[in-house]
N, CA, C and O atoms as a GROMACS GRO file, in nm:
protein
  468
    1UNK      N    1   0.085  -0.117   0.000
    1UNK     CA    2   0.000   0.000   0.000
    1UNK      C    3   0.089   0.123   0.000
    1UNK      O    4   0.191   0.122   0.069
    2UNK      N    5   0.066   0.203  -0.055
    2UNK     CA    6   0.125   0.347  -0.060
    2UNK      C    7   0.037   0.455  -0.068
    2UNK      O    8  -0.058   0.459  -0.146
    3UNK      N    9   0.077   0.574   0.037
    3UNK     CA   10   0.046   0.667   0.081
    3UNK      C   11   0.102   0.814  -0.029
    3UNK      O   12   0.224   0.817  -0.047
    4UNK      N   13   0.049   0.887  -0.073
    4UNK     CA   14   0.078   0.937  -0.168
    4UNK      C   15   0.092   1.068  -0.080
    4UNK      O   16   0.014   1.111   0.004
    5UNK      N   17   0.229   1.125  -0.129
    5UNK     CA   18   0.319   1.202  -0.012
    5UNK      C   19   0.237   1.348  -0.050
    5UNK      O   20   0.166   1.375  -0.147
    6UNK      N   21   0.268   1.411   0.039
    6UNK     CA   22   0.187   1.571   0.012
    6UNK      C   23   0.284   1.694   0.114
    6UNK      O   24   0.356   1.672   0.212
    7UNK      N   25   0.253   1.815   0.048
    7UNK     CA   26   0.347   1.914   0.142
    7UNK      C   27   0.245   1.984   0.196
    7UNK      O   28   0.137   2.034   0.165
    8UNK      N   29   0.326   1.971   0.300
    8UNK     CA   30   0.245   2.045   0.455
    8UNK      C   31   0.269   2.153   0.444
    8UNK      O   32   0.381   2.192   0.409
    9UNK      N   33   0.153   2.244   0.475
    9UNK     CA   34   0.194   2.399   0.528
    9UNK      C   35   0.263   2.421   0.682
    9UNK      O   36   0.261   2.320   0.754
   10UNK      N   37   0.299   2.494   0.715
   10UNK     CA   38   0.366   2.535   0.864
   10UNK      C   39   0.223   2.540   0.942
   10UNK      O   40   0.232   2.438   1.012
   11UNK      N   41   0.177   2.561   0.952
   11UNK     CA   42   0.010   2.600   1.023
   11UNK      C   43  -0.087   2.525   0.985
   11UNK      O   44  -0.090   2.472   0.874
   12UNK      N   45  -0.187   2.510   1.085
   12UNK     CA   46  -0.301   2.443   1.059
   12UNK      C   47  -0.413   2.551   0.971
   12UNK      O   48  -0.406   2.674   0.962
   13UNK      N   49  -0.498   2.472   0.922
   13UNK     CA   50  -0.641   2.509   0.853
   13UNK      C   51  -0.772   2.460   0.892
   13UNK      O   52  -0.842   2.369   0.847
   14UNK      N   53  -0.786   2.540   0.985
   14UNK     CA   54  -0.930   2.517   1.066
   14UNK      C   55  -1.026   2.554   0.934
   14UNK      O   56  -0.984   2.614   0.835
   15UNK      N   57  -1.154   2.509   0.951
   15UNK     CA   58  -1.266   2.569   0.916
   15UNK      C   59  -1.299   2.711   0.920
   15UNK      O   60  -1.211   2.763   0.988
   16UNK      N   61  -1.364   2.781   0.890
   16UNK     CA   62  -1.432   2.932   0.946
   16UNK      C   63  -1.590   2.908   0.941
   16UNK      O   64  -1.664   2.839   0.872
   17UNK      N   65  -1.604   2.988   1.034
   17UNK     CA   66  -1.749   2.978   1.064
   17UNK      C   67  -1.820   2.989   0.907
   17UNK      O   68  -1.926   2.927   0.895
   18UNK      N   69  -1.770   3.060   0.789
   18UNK     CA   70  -1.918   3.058   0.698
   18UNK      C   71  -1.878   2.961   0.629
   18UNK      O   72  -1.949   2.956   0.529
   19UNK      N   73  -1.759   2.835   0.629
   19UNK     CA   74  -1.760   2.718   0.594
   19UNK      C   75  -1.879   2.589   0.635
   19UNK      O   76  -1.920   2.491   0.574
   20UNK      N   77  -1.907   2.650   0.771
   20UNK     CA   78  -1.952   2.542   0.818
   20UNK      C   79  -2.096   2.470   0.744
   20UNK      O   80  -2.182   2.552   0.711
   21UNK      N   81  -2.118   2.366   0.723
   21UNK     CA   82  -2.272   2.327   0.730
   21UNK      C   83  -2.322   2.220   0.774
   21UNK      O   84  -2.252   2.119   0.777
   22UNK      N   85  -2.463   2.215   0.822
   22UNK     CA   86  -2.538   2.161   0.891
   22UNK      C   87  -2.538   2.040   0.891
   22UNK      O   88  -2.584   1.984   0.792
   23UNK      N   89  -2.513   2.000   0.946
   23UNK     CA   90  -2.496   1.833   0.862
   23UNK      C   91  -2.417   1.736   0.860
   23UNK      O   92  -2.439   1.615   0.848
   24UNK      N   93  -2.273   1.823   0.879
   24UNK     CA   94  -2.160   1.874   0.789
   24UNK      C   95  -2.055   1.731   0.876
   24UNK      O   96  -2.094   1.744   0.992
   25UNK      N   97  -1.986   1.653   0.877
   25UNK     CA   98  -1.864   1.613   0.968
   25UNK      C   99  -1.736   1.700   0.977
   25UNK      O  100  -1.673   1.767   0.895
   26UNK      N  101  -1.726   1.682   1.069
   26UNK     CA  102  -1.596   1.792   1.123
   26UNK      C  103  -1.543   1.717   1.215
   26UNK      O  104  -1.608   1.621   1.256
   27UNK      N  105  -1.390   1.749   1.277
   27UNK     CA  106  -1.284   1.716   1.393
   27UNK      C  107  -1.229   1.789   1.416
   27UNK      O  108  -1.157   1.866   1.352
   28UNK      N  109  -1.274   1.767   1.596
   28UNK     CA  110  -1.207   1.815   1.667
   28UNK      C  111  -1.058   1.752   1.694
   28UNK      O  112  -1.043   1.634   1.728
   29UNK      N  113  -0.956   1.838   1.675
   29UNK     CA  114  -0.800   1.830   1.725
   29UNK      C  115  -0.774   1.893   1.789
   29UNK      O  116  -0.782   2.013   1.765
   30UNK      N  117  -0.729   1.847   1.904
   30UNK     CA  118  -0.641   1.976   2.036
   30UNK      C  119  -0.555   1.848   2.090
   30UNK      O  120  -0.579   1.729   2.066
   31UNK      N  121  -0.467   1.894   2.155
   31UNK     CA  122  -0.306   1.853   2.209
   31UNK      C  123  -0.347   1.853   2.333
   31UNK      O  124  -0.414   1.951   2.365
   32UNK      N  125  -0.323   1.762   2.426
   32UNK     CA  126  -0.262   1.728   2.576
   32UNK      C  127  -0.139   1.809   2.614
   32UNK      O  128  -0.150   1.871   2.720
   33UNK      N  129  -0.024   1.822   2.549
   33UNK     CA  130   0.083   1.913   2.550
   33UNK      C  131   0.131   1.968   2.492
   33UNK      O  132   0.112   1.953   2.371
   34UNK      N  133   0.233   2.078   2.543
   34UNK     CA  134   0.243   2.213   2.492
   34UNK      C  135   0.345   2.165   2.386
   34UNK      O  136   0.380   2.267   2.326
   35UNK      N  137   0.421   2.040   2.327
   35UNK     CA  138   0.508   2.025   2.247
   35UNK      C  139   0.364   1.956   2.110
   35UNK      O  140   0.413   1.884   2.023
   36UNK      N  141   0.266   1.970   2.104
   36UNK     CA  142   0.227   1.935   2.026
   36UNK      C  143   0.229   1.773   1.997
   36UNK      O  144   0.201   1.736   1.883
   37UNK      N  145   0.256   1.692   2.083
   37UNK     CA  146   0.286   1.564   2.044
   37UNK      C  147   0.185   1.458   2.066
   37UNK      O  148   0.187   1.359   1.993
   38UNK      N  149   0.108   1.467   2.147
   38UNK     CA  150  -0.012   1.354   2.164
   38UNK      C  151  -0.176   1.452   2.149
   38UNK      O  152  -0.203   1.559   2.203
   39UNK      N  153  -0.225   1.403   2.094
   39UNK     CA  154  -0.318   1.493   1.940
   39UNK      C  155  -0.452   1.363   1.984
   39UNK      O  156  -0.440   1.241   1.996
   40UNK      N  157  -0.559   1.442   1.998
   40UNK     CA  158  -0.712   1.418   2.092
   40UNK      C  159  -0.735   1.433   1.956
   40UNK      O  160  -0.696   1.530   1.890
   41UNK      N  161  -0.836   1.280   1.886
   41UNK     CA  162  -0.945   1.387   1.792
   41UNK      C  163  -1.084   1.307   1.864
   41UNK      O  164  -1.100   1.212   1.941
   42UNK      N  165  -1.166   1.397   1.797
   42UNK     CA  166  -1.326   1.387   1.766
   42UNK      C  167  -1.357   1.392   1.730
   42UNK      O  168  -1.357   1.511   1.698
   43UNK      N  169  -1.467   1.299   1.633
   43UNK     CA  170  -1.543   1.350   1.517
   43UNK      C  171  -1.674   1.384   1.621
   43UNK      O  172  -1.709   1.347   1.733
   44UNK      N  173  -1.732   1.485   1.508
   44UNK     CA  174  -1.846   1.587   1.554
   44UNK      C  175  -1.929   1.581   1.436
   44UNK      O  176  -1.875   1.537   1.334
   45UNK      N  177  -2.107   1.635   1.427
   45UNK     CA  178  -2.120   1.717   1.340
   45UNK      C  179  -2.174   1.821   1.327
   45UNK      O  180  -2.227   1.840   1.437
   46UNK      N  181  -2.199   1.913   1.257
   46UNK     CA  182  -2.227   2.065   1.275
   46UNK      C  183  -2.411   2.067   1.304
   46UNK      O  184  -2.478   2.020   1.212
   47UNK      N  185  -2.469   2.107   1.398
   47UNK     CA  186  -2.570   2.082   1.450
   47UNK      C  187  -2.644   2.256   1.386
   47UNK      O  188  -2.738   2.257   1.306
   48UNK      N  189  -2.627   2.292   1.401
   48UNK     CA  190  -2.656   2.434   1.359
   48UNK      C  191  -2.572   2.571   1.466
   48UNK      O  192  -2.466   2.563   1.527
   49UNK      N  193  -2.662   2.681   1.455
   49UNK     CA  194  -2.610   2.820   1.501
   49UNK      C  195  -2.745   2.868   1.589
   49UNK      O  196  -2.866   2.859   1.567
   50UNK      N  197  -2.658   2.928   1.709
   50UNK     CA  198  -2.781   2.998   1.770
   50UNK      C  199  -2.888   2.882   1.831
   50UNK      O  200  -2.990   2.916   1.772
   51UNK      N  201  -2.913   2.802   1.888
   51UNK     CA  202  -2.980   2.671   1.911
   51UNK      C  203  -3.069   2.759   2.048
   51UNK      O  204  -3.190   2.737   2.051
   52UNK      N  205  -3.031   2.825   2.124
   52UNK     CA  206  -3.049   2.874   2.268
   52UNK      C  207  -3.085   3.000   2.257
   52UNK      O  208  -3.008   3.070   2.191
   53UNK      N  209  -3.214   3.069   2.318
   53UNK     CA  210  -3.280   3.215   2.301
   53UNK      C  211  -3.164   3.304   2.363
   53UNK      O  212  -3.118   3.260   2.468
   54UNK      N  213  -3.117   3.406   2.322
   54UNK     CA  214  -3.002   3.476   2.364
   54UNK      C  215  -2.848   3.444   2.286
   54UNK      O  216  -2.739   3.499   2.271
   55UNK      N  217  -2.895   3.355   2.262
   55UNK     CA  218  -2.757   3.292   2.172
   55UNK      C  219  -2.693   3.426   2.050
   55UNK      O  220  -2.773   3.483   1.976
   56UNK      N  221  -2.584   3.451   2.047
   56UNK     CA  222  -2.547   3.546   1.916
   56UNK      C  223  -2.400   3.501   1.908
   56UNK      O  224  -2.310   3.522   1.991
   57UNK      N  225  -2.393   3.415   1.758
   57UNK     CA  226  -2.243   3.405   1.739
   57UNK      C  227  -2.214   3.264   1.759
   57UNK      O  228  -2.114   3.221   1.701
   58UNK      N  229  -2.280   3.188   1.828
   58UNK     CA  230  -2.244   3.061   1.909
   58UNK      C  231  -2.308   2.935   1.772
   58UNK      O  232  -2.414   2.935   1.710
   59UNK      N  233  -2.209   2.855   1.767
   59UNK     CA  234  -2.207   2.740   1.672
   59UNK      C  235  -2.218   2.602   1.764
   59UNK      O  236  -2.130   2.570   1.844
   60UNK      N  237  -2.334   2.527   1.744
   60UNK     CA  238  -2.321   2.405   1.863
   60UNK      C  239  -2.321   2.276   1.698
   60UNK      O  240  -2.362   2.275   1.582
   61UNK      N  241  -2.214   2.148   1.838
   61UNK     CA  242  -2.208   2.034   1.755
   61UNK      C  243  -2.209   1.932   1.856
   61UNK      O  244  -2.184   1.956   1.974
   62UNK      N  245  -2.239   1.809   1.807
   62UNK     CA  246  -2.320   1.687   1.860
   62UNK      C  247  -2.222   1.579   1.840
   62UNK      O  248  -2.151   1.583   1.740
   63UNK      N  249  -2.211   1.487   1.922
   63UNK     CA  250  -2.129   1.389   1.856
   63UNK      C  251  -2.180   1.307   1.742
   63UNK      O  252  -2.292   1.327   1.694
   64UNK      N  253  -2.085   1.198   1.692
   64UNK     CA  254  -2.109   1.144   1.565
   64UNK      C  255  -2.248   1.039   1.624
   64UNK      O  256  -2.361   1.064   1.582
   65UNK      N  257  -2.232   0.950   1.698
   65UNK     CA  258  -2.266   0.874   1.758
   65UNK      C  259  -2.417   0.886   1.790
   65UNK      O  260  -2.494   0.811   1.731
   66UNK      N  261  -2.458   0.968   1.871
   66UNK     CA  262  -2.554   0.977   1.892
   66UNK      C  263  -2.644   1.075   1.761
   66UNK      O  264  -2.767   1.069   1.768
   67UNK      N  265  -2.603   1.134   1.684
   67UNK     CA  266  -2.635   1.191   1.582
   67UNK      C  267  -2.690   1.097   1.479
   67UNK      O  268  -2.784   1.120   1.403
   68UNK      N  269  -2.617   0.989   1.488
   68UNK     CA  270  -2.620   0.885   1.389
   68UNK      C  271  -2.761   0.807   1.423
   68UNK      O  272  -2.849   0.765   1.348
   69UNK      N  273  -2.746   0.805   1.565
   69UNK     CA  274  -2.907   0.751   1.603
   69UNK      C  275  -2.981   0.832   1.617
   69UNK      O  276  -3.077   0.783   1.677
   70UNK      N  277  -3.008   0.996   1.584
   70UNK     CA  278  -3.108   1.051   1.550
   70UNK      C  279  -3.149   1.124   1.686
   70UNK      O  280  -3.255   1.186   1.674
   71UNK      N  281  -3.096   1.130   1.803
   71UNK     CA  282  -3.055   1.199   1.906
   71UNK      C  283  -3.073   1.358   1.848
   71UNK      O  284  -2.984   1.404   1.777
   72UNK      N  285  -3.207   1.448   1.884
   72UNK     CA  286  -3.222   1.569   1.895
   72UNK      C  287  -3.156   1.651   2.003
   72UNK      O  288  -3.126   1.619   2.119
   73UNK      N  289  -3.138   1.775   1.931
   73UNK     CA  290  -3.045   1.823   2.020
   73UNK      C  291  -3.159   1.890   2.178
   73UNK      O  292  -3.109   1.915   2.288
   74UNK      N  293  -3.283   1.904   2.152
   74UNK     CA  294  -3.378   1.937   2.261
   74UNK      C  295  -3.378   1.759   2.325
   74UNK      O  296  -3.468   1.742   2.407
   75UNK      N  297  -3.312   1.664   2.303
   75UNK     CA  298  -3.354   1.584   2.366
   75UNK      C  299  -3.307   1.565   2.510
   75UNK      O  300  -3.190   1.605   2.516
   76UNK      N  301  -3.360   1.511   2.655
   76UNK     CA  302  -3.322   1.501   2.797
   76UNK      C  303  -3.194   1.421   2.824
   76UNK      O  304  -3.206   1.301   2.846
   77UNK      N  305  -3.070   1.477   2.824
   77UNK     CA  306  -2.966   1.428   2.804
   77UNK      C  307  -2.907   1.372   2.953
   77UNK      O  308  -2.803   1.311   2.979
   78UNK      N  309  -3.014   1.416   3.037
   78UNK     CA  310  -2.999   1.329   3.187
   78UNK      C  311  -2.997   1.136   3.191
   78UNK      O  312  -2.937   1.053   3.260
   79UNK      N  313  -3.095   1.131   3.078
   79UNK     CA  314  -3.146   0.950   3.046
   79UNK      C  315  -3.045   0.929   2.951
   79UNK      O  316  -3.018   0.809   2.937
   80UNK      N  317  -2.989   0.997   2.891
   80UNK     CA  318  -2.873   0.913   2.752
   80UNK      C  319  -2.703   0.976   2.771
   80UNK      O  320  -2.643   1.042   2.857
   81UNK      N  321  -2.675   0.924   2.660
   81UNK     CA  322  -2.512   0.943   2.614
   81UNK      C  323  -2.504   1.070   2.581
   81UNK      O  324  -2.411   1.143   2.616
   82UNK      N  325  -2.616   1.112   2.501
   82UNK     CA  326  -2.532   1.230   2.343
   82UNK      C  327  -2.464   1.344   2.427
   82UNK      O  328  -2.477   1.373   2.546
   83UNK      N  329  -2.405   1.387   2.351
   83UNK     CA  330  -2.290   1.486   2.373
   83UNK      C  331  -2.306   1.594   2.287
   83UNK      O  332  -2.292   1.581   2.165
   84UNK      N  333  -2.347   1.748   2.367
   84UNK     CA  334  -2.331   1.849   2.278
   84UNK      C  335  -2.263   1.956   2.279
   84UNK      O  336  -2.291   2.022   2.379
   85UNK      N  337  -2.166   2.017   2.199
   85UNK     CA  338  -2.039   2.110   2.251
   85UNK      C  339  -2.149   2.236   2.178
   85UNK      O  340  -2.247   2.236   2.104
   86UNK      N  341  -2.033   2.377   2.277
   86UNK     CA  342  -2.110   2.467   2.143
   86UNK      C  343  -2.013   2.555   2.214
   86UNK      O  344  -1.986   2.549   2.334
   87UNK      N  345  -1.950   2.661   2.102
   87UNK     CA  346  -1.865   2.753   2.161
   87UNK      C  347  -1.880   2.872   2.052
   87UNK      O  348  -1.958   2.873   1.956
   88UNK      N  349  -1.790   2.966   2.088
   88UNK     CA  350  -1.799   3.121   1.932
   88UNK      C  351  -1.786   3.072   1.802
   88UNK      O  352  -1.706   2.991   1.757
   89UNK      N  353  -1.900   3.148   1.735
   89UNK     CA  354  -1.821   3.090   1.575
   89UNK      C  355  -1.667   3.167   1.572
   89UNK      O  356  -1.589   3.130   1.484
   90UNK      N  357  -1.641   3.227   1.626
   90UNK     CA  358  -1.470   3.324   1.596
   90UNK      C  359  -1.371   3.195   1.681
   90UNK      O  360  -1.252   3.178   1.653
   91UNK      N  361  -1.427   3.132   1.761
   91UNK     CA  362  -1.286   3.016   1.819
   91UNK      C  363  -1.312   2.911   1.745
   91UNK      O  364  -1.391   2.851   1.817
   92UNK      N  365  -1.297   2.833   1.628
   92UNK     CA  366  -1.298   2.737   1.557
   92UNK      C  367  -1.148   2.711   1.555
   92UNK      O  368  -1.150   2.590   1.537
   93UNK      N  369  -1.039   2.738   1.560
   93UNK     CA  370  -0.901   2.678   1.581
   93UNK      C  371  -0.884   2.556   1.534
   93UNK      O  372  -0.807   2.533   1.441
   94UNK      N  373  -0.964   2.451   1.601
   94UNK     CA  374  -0.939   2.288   1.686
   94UNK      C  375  -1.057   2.242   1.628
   94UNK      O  376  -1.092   2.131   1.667
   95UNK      N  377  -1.156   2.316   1.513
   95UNK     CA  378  -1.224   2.280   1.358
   95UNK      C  379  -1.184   2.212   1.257
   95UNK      O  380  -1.089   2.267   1.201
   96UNK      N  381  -1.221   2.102   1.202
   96UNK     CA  382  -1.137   2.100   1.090
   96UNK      C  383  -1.189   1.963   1.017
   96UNK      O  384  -1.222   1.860   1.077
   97UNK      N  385  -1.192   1.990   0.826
   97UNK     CA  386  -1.278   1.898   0.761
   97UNK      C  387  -1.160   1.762   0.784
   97UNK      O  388  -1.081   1.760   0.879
   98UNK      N  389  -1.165   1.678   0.702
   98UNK     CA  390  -1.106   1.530   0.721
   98UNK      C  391  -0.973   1.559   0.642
   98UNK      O  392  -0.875   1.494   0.679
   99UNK      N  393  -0.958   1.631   0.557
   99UNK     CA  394  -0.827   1.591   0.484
   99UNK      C  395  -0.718   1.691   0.529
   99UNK      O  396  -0.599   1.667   0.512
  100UNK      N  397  -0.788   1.864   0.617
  100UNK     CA  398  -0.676   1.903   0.716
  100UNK      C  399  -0.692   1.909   0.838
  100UNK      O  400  -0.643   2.005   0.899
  101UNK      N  401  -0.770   1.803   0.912
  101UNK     CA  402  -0.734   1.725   1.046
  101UNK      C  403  -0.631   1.613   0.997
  101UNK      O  404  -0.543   1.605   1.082
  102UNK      N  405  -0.612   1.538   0.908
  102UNK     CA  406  -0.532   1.464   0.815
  102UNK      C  407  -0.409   1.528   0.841
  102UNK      O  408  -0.326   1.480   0.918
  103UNK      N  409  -0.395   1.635   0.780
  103UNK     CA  410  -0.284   1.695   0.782
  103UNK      C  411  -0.244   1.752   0.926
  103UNK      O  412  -0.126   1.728   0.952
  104UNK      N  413  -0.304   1.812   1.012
  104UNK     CA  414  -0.270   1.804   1.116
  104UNK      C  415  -0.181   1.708   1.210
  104UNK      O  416  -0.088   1.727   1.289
  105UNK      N  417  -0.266   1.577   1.159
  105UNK     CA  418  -0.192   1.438   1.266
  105UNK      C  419  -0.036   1.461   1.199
  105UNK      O  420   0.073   1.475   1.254
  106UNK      N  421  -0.079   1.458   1.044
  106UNK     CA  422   0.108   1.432   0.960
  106UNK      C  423   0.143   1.508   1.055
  106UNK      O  424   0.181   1.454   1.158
  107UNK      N  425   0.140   1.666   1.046
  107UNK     CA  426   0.247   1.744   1.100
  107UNK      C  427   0.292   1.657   1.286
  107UNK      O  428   0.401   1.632   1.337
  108UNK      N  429   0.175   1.639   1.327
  108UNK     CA  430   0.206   1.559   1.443
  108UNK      C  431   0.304   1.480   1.463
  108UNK      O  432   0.395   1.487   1.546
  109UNK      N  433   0.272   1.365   1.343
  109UNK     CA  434   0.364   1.257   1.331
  109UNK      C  435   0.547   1.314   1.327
  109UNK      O  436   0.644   1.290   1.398
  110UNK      N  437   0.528   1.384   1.226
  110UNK     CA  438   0.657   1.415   1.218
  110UNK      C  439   0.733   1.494   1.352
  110UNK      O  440   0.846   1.463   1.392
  111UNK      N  441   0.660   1.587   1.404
  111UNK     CA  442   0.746   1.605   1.540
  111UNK      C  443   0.742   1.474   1.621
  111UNK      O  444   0.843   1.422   1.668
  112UNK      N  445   0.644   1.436   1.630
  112UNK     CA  446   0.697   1.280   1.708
  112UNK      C  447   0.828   1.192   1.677
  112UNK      O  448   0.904   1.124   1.746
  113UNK      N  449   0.819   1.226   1.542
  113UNK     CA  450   0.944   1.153   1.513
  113UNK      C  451   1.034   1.206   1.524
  113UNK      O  452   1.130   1.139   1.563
  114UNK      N  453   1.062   1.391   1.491
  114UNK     CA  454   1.192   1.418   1.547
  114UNK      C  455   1.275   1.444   1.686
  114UNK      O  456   1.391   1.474   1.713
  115UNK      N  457   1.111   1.406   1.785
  115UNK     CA  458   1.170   1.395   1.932
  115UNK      C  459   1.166   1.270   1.983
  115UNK      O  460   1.150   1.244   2.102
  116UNK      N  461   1.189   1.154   1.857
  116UNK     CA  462   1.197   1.012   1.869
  116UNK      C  463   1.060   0.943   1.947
  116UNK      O  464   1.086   0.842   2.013
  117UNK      N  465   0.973   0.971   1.945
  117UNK     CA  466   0.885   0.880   2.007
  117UNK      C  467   0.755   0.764   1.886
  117UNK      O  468   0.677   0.684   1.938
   0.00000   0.00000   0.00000
């Protein structure tokens, strides 16, 4: 099998909020430590904007999982699993479609490898 090589930018490529859509799969990536070396993902999907009266700006997402079984986001999350995040559309950072969360891990990989682990 072969992996067909690609060049990395220096920086990541989050999403932006008027990328997003409804529907949509996305991952979450954020780091445990400050060297960047052990890399959390999540898949998510984009649930909508504004979900909550007062809401302005705020983007909420659901996990894959319970999404998949059709888990509303008004549903009583005291009796089940689902999981719902929601933060600014302006902090999307730790956003990101499949092929640059992809690229993210590479860049990962490779500092892993140059601090040998």
């Amino acid at each position: 099998m072969f992996f067909e090589g690609r060049e990395l930018k220096l920086y990541s490529e989050p999403v932006s909020s008027s990328e997003l859509q409804e529907g949509a799969i996305y991952f979450f990536v954020n780091f445990v430590d400050e060297q960047m070396l052990i890399p959390m993902m999540e898949t998510v999907v984009f649930i909508g904007r504004n979900r909550e009266s007062g809401d302005v700006g705020r983007v909420y997402f659901q996990d894959i999982e319970s999404y998949r079984e059709g888990t509303p986001y008004d549903w009583d999350t005291e009796d089940g699993w689902a999981k719902f995040q929601s933060g600014s559309e302006n902090e999307l950072g730790h956003v990101f479609n499949y092929e640059k969360a992809l690229e993210v891990l590479l860049r990962c990989s490779l500092r892993r490898n140059e601090a040998g682990i």
